[in-house]
One Martini backbone bead per residue (centre of mass of N, CA, C, O) as a GRO file, in nm:
protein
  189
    1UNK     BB    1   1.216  -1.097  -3.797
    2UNK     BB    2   0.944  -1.018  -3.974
    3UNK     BB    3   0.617  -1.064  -3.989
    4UNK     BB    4   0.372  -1.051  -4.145
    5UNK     BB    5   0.179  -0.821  -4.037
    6UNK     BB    6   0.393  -0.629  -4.017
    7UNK     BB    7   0.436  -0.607  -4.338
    8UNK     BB    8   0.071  -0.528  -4.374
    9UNK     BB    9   0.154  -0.280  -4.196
   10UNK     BB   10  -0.001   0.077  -4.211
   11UNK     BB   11   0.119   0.361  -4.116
   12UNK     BB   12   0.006   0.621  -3.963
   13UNK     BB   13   0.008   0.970  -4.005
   14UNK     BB   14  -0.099   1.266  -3.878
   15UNK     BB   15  -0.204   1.355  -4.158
   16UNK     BB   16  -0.391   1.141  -4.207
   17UNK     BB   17  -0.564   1.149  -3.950
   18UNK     BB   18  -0.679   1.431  -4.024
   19UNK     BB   19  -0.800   1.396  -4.307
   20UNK     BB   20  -1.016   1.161  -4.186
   21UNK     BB   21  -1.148   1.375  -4.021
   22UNK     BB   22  -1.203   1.579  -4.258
   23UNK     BB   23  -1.371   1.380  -4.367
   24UNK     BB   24  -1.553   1.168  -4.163
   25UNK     BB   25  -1.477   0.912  -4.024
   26UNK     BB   26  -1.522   1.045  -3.778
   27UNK     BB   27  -1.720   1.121  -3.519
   28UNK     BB   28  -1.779   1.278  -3.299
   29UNK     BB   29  -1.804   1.064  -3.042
   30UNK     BB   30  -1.561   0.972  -3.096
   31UNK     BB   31  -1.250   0.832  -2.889
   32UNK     BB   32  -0.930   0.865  -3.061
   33UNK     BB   33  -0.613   0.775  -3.122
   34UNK     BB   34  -0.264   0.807  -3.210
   35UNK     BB   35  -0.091   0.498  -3.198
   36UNK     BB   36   0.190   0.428  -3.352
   37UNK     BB   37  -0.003   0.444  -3.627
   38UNK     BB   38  -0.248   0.384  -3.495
   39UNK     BB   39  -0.593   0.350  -3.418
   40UNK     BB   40  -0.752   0.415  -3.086
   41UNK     BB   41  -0.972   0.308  -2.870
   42UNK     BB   42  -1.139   0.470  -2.585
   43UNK     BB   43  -1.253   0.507  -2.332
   44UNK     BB   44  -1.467   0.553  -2.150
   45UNK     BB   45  -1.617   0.796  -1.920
   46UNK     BB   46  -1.642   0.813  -1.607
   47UNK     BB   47  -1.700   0.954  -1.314
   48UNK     BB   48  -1.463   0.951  -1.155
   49UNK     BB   49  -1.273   1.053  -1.390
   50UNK     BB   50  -1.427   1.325  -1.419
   51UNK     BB   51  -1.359   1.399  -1.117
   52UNK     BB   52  -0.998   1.361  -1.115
   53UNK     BB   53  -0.980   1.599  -1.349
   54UNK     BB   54  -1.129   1.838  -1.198
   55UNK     BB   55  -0.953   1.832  -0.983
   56UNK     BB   56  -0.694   1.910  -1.128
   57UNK     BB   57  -0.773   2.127  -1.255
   58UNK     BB   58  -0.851   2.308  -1.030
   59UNK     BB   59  -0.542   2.299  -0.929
   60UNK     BB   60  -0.393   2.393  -1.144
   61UNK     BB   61  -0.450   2.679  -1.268
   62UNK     BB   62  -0.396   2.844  -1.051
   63UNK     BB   63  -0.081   2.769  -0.963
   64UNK     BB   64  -0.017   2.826  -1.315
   65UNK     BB   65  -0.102   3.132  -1.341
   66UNK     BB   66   0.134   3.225  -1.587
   67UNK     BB   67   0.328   2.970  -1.629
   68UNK     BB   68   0.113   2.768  -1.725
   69UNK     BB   69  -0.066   2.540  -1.938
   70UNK     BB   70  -0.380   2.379  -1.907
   71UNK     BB   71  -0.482   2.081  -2.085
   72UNK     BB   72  -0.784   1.898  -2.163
   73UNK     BB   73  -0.832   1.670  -2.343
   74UNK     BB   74  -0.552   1.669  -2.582
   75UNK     BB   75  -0.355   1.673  -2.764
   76UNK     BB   76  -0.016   1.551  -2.912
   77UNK     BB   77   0.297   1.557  -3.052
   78UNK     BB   78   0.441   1.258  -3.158
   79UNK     BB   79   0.562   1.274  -3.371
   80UNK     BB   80   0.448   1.125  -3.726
   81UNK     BB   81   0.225   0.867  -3.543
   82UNK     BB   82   0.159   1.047  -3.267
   83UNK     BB   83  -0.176   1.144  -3.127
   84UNK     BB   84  -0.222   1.188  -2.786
   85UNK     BB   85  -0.487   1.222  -2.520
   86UNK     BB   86  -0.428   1.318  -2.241
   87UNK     BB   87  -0.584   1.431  -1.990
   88UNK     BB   88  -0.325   1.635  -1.922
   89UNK     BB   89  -0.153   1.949  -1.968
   90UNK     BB   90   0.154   2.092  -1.924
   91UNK     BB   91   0.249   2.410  -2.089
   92UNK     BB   92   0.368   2.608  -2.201
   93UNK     BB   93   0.371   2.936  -2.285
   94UNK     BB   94   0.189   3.109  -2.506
   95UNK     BB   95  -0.017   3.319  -2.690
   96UNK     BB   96  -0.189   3.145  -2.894
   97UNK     BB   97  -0.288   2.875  -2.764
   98UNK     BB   98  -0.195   2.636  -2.971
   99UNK     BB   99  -0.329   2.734  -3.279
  100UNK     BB  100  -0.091   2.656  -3.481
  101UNK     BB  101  -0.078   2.404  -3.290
  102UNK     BB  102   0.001   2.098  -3.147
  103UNK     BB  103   0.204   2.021  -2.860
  104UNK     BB  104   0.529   1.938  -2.829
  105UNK     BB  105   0.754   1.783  -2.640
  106UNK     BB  106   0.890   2.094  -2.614
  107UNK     BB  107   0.614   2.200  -2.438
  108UNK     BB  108   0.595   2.005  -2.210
  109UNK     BB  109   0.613   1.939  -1.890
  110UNK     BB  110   0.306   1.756  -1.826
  111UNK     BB  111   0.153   1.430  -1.791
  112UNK     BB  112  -0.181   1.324  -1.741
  113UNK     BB  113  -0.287   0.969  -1.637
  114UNK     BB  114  -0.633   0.860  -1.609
  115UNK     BB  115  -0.664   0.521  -1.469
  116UNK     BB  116  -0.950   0.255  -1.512
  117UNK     BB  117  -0.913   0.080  -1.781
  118UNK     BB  118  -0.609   0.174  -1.851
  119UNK     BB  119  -0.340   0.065  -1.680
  120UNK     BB  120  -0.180  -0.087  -1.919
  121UNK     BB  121  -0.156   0.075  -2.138
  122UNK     BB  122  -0.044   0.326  -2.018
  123UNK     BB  123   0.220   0.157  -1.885
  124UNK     BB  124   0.305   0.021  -2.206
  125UNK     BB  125   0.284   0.253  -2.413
  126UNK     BB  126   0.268   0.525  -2.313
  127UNK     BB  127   0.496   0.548  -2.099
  128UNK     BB  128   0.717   0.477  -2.363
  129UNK     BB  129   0.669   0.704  -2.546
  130UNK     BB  130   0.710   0.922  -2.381
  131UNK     BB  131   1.004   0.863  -2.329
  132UNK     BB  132   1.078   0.904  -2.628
  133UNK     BB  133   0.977   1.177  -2.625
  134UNK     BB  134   1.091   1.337  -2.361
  135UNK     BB  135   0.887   1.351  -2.157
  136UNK     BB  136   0.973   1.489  -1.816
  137UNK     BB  137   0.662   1.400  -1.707
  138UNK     BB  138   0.455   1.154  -1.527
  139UNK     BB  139   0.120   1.079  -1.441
  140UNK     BB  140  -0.030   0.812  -1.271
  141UNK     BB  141  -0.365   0.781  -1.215
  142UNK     BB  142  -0.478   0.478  -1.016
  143UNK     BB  143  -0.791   0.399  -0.925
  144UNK     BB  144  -0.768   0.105  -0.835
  145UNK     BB  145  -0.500   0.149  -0.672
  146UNK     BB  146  -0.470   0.409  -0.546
  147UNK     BB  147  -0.255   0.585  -0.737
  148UNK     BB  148   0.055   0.716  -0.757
  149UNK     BB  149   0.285   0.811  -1.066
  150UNK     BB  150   0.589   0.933  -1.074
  151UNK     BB  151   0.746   0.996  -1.398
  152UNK     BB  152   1.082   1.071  -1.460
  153UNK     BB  153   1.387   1.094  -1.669
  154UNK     BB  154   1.435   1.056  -1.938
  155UNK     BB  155   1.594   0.750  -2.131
  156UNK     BB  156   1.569   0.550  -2.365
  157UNK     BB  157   1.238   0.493  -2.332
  158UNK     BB  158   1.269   0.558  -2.022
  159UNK     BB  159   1.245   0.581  -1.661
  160UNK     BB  160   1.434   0.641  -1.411
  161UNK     BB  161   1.222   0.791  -1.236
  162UNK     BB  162   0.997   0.638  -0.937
  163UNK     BB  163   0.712   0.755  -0.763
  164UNK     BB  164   0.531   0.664  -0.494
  165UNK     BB  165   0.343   0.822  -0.298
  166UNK     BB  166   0.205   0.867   0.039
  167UNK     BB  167   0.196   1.188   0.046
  168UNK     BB  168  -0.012   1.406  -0.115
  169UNK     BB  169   0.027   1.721   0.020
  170UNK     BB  170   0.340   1.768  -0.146
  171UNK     BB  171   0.327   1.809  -0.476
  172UNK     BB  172   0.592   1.856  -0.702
  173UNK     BB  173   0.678   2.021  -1.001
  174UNK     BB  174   0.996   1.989  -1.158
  175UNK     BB  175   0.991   2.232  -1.336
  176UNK     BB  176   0.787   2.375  -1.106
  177UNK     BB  177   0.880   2.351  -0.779
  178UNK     BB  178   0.707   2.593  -0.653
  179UNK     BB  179   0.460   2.387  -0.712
  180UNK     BB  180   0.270   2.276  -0.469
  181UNK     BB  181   0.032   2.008  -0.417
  182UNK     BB  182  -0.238   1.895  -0.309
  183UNK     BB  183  -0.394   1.536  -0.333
  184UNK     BB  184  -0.550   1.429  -0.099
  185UNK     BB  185  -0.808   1.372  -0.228
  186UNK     BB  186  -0.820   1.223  -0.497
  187UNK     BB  187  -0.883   0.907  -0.342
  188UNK     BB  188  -1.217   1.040  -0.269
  189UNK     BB  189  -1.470   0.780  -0.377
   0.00000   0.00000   0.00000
C-alpha cells in the first residue's frame, strides 16, 4: 500500500527537468541532478574533492586515449527519471563527443563518484540506480575513510563483485583491462 506522500508526488521526466533549465528556473551557479524523477541539490565542491577528480582526470585522459571519452561532472541519462552527474565518466568513443545526446547506459564503460560529504547518498542512492540502469562499473572514492570501492557485474539492481583494492599501484578497468592505472596518490591530502 502506498503512503499519502507517494501519491501526490509528481515524478519528473528528464524532459521536463530540460525545460525547467531552459525556463531558468534553475540559476547558472544551481548545482543539481535529477535522480529518480526528483531534482537533488549537490554539494558544494570542496578542494580536496576538486583535487582527486583532478588528479583522476589527469590519469585517465593520456591512458584512454582513443580509447575512450573521459568526461569531468556532465550528466548521463538513465531512463526517463534520472540524469545524475557522476564526478567522471568514461564512455565509448563517439565521433562527436555526444553532441547530439547525452550519454545513456548503453556509452558508459566507467563512472567514479567522488565522495566528501555524500558517501551515504552515493553508496544507498545512486550505486543502486547505476546497477539498475546495467552500468558496468563504479568506483567510489570515499575521502572520508580513504578507500577505493569498485563495484562491477551489476544483475538485478545491484553489484554482484564488490572490491575495496589495498594495493592502488595497479587498477585495471574491466571494459579496457589493458589499462592498468597507478591509483597510489589518490588519498595523498
Amino acid at each position: 500500500m502506498s503512503t499519502l506522500l507517494e501519491q501526490v508526488r509528481h515524478r519528473l521526466t528528464t524532459a521536463d527537468y530540460h525545460k525547467m533549465g531552459e525556463a531558468g528556473v534553475f540559476r547558472p551557479t544551481d548545482r543539481v541532478e535529477l535522480i529518480e524523477g526528483e531534482i537533488i541539490d549537490m554539494a558544494p565542491i570542496g578542494s580536496v574533492h576538486a583535487s582527486v577528480v583532478r588528479l583522476l582526470t589527469n590519469l585517465l585522459v593520456p591512458a584512454l586515449a582513443g580509447q575512450a571519452i573521459v568526461s569531468a561532472q556532465d550528466p548521463v541519462v538513465l531512463g526517463d527519471h534520472s540524469e545524475p552527474q557522476p564526478d567522471l565518466s568514461v564512455l565509448r568513443p563517439r565521433a562527436d563527443f555526444y553532441r547530439s545526446a547525452h550519454p545513456t547506459p548503453a556509452d558508459i564503460l566507467l563512472l567514479i563518484e567522488v565522495a566528501e560529504s555524500s558517501v551515504k547518498f552515493d553508496r544507498e542512492i545512486k550505486l543502486p540506480l547505476y546497477a539498475r540502469y546495467n552500468v558496468p562499473e563504479v568506483w567510489l572514492v570515499d575521502l572520508q575513510q580513504k578507500a577505493l570501492t569498485i563495484h562491477r557485474a551489476p544483475l538485478e539492481g545491484a553489484y554482484r563483485e564488490t572490491v575495496q583494492p589495498q594495493d592502488l599501484t595497479r587498477i585495471a578497468l574491466s571494459a579496457l583491462p589493458q589499462v592498468v592505472l597507478d591509483l597510489s596518490d589518490l588519498f595523498r591530502f
